[in-house]
C-alpha positions in Angstrom: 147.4 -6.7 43.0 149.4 -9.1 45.2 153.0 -8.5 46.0 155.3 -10.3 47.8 158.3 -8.9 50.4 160.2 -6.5 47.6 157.3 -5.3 46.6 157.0 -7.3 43.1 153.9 -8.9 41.4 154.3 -12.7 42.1 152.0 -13.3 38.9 155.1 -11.4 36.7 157.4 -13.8 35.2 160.9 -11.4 34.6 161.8 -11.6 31.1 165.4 -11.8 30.0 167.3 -8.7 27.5 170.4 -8.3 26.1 171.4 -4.5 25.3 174.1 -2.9 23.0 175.6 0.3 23.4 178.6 2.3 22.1 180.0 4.4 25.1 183.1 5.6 26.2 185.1 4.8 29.5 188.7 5.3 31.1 190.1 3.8 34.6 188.7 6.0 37.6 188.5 4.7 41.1 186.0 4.8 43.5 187.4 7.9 45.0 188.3 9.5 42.2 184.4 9.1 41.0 183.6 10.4 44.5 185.7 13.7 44.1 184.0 14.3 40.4 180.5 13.8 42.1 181.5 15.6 45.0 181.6 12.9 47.2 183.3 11.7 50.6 185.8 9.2 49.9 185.2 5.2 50.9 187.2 3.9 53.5 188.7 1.0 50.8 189.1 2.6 48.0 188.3 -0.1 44.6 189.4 -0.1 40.6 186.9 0.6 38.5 186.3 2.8 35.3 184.2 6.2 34.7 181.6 5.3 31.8 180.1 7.6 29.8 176.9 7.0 27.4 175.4 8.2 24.5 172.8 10.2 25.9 175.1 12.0 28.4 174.9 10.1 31.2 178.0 9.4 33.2 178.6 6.4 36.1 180.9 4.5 37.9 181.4 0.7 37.1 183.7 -2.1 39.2 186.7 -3.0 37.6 185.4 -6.5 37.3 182.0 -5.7 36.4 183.1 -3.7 33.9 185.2 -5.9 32.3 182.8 -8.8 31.8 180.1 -6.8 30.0 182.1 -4.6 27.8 185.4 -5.2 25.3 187.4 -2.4 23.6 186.3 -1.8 20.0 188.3 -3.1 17.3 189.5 -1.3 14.0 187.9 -2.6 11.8 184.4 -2.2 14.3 185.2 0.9 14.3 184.6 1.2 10.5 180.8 0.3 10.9 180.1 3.0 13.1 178.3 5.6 11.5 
């Protein structure tokens, strides 16, 4: 198999997804992520929110990345989930 320089079949074409999820998240800075992981804290400390999934899994998100993938739920959304 060829690869090129990150390691990645040049033959592969990537194919595009969309996901949807129903997780949970409240604002948590950088540092305060680093303190609940047991972490040093960064020099520039940076908004962002503390996300937690369905299967368990907890990370840390950018403020603005954050913000562009998910929206709060509405009430009536709310009402669908089972």
């Amino acid at each position: 198999m060829e690869s090129n320089a990150n390691g990645r079949d040049p033959n592969k074409i990537p194919i595009a997804y969309i996901g949807c999820k129903i997780i949970t998240a409240y604002p948590c800075s950088l540092n305060e992520w680093n303190y609940i992981k047991g972490k040093a804290n960064e020099e520039e400390d940076r908004e962002g929110y503390l996300v937690n999934y369905p299967d368990g899994y907890m990370s840390w998100s950018p403020k603005a990345t954050f913000e562009e993938a998910y929206r709060p739920i509405s009430e009536n959304e709310k009402l669908m989930i089972v």
